[in-house]
PAZANU-671308 format. One line per field, with one value per residue (C-alpha): residue in one letter; x negated, y negated, z negated; residue number from 1. Coordinates in steps of 0.02 Angstrom, whole numbers, plus 50000, padded with zeros to 5 digits. Example, Ala and Ser with C-alpha at 12.3 -4.5 7.8 and 13.67 -1.06 7.14 Angstrom:
REM residues 2
resn: c(a,s) $
east: c(49385,49316) $
north: c(50225,50053) $
up: c(49610,49643) $
resi: c(1,2) $
//
This chain:
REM residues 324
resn: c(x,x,x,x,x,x,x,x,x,x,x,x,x,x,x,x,x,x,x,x,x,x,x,x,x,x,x,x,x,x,x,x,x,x,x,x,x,x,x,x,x,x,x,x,x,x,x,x,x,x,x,x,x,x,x,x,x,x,x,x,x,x,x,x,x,x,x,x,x,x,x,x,x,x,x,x,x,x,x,x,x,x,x,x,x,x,x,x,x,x,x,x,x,x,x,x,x,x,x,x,x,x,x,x,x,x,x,x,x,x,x,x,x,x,x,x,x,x,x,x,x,x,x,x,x,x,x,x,x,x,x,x,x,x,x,x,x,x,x,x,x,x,x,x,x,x,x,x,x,x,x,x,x,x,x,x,x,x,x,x,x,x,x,x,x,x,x,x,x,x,x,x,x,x,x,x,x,x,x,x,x,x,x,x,x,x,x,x,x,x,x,x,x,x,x,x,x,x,x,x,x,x,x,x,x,x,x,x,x,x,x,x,x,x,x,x,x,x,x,x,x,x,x,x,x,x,x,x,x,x,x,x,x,x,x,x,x,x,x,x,x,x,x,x,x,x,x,x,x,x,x,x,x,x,x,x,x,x,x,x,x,x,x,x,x,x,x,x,x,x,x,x,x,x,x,x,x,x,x,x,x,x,x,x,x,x,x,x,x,x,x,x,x,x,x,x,x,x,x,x,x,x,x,x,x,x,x,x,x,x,x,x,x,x,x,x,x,x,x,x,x,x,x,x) $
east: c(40969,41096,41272,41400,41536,41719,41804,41886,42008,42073,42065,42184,42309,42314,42352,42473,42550,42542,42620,42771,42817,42812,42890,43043,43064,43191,43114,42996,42813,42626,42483,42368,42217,42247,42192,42007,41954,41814,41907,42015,41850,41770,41932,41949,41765,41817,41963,41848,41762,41905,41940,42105,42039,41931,41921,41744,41653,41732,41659,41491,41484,41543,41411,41259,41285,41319,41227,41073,41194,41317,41182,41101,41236,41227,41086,40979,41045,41002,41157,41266,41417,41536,41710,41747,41570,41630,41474,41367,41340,41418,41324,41162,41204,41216,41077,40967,41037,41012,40890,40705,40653,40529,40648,40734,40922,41030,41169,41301,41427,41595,41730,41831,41769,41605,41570,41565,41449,41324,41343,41330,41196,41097,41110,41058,40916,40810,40830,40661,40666,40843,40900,41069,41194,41356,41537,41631,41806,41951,41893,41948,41879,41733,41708,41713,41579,41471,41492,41449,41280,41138,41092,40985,41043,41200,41298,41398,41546,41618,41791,41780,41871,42032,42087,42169,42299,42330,42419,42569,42567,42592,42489,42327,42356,42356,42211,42108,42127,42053,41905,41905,41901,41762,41638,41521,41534,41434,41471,41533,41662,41655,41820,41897,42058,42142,42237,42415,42387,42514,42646,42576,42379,42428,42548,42391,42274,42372,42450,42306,42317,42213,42315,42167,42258,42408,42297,42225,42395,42427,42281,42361,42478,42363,42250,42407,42417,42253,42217,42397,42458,42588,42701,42702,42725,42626,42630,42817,42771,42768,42668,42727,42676,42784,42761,42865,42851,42987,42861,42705,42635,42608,42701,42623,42755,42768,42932,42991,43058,43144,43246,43119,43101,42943,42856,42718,42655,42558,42661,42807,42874,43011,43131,43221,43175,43287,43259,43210,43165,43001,42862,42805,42596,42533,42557,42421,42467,42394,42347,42340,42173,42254,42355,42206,42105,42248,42288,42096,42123,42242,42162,42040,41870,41851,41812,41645,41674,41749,41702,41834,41807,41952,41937,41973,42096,41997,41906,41773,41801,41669,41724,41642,41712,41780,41812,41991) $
north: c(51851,51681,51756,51636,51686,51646,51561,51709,51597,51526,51726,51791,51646,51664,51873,51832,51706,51816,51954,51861,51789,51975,52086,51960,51987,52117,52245,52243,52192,52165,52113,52256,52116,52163,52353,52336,52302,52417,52573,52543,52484,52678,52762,52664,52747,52899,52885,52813,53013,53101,53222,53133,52961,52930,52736,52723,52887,52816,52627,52689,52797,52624,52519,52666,52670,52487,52414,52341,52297,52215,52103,52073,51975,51845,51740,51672,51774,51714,51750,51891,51847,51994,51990,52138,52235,52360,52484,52404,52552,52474,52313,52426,52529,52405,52317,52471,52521,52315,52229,52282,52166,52063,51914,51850,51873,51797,51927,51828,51952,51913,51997,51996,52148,52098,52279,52298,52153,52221,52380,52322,52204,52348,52447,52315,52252,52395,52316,52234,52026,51995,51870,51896,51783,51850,51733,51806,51732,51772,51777,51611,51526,51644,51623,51434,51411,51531,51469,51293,51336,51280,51377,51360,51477,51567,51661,51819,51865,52050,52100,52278,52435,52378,52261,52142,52288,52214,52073,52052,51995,51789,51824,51904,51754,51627,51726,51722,51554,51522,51617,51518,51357,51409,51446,51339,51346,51478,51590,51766,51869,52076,52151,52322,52392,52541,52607,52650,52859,53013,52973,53149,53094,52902,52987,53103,52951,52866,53016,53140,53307,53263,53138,53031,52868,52901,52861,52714,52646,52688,52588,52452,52465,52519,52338,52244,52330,52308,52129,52062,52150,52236,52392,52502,52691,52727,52905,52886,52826,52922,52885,52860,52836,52779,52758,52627,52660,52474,52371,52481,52488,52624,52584,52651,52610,52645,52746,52744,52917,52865,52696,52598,52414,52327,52181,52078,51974,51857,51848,51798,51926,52063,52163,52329,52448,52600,52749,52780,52598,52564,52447,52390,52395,52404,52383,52428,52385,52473,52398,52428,52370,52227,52184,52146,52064,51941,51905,51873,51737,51658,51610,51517,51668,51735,51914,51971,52149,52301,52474,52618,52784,52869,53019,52938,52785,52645,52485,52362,52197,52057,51870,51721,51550,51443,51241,51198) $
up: c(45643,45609,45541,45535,45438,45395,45258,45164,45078,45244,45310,45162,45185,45374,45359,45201,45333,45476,45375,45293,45501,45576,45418,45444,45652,45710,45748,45597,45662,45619,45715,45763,45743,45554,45598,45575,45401,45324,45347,45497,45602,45534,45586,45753,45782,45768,45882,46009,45978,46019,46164,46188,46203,46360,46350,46267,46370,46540,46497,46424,46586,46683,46590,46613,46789,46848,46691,46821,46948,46843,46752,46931,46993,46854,46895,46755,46628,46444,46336,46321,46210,46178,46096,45965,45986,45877,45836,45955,46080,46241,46228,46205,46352,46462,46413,46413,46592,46632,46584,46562,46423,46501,46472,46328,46289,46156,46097,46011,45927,45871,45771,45621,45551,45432,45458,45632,45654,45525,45602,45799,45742,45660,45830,45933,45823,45899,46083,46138,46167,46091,45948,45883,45809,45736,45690,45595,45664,45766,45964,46010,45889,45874,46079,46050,45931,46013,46172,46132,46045,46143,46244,46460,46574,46605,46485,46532,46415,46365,46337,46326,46262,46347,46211,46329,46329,46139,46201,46296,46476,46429,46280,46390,46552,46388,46329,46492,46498,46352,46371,46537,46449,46341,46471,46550,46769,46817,46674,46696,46614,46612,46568,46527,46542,46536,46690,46710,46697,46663,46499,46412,46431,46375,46222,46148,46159,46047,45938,45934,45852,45727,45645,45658,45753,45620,45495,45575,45572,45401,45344,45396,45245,45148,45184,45146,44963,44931,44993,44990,44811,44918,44860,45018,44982,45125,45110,45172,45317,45475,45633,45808,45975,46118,46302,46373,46570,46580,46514,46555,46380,46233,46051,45908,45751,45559,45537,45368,45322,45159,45097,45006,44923,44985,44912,44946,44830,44925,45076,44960,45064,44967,45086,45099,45253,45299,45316,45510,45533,45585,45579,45756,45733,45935,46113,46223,46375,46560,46692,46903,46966,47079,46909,46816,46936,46991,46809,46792,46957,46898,46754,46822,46867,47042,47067,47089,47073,46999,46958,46927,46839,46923,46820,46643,46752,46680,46745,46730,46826,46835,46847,46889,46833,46969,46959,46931) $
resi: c(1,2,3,4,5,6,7,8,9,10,11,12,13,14,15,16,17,18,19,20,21,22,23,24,25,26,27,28,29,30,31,32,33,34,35,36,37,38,39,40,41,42,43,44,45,46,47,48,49,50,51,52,53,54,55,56,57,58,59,60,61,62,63,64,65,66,67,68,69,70,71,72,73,74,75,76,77,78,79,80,81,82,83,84,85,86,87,88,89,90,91,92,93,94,95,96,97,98,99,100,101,102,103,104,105,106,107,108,109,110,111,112,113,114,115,116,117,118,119,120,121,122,123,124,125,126,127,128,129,130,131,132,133,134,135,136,137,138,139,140,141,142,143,144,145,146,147,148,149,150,151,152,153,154,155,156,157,158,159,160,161,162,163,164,165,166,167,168,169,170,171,172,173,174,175,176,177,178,179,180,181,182,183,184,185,186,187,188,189,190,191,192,193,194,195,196,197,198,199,200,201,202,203,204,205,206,207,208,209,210,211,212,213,214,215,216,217,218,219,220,221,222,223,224,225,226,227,228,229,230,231,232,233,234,235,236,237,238,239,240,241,242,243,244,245,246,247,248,249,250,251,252,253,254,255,256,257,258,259,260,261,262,263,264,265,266,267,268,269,270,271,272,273,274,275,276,277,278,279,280,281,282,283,284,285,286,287,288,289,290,291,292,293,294,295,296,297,298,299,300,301,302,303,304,305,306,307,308,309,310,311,312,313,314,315,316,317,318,319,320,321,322,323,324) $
//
């Protein structure tokens, strides 16, 4: 196994950065990329558990059934690189329902989260005729370098869980593109996303009864006090979710429930929020199945094909790069 890993003094400086921009923006704001530290990436497992949350069983239900098909229709297969792996499971399943072994496959795994790659890398260590490589890095950067190792063959590339919903319509065509200019002609790209469905469904996924997404998000405050020296009483800090039907996207938020003075040491960051003003964490946006596949176009793939579970409202589209 190669593990490639980031520089941790760069990492700090880049969240104290990031965190100093966004707690100054009106509203308030941090980047849900900061979610998944040790204990965000455990609690974002659980979530994926959850009654209320069908992403993960509709994909791993996507993956088992279409797993041959899906790797079928990328000839000469020989790497498999996938963005945000988290525990490793969907990777596996579509591998297992795939590809029979007989040939070799590079799995090249990338993520912030140190944990998430030891953990998906454990998983997937029991698959027959794989090597896997792990970057620790942000996914552009992360797709970059592991695109560019050698490698023969073609490379397929995973987006999965519906975290193109994470960024905001320019931010996910800017996105694409990227991931576009990364791969090699020939290369394919599998994506998730999560459908436009029903306000009360999308509204439990994201604020279950178990409190277990509000403390997700309150992690996030707790990660800047423990990594940034920042003074968040987080226990005064309420969770909640929004659906946003305008701009077809859930808000989760941090409300604060009581005046306090906030400081950040590293961020050389030192505020005072209000009482009901909140903290804008996440937008996960939904999707139509024509919106994703034309966003998907126009950044540079042509569509090969796509599989809906109708009953959860999500879907898995496969891409092919085309020349410019």
């Amino acid at each position: 196994m190669i593990i490639r890993t980031a520089d941790k003094t760069s990492v700090v400086a880049q969240f104290a950065s990031d965190v100093q921009y966004y707690l100054q923006q009106q509203p308030r704001q941090l980047p849900s990329r900061y979610f998944y530290d040790d204990l965000g990436s455990a609690l974002f497992d659980s979530i994926c558990r959850l009654p209320w949350y069908g992403v993960t069983r509709a994909e791993l239900r996507l993956l088992a059934v279409h797993g041959r098909q899906i790797l079928a229709r990328v000839p000469d297969l020989t790497t498999i690189i996938e963005l945000g792996p988290g525990n490793g499971e969907k990777l596996a399943a579509l591998v297992d329902a795939g590809h029979a072994g007989a040939s070799h496959l590079d799995l090249r795994l990338v993520d912030i989260s140190a944990s998430a790659l030891a953990l998906s890398s454990h998983v997937l260590s029991s698959l027959p005729n794989v090597d896997i490589a792990t970057y620790e890095a942000e996914y552009e950067a992360g797709l970059a370098a592991a695109s560019a190792e050698t490698r023969s063959g073609r490379a397929l590339a995973l987006f999965l869980g519906s975290n193109i919903g994470n960024f905001d319509r320019p931010g996910a065509d800017a996105f694409l593109r990227e991931i576009r200019a990364s791969l090699m002609g020939g290369d394919m790209l599998l994506i998730g996303a999560d459908l436009v469905k029903p306000e009360r469904d999308l509204i439990l996924a994201y604020d279950d009864p178990l409190g277990v997404t509000a403390a997700f998000n309150r992690n996030l405050l707790v990660r800047i006090n423990r990594e940034l020296g920042g003074h968040f009483d987080v226990g005064r800090f309420s969770h909640r979710a929004i659906w946003s039907a305008a701009h077809s996207r859930v808000e989760m938020h941090l409300v604060c429930e009581e005046t306090q003075h906030v400081s950040v040491d590293l961020a050389n960051c030192d505020f005072v929020i209000e009482r009901g003003e909140s903290i804008w964490t996440e937008s996960s946006y939904k999707y139509t199945p024509t919106q994703i596949a034309r966003a998907l176009e126009q950044a540079g793939f042509k569509l090969v094909e796509q599989w809906i579970d109708d009953a959860a409202g999500f879907a898995l589209t496969l891409v092919e790069t085309r020349e410019a």
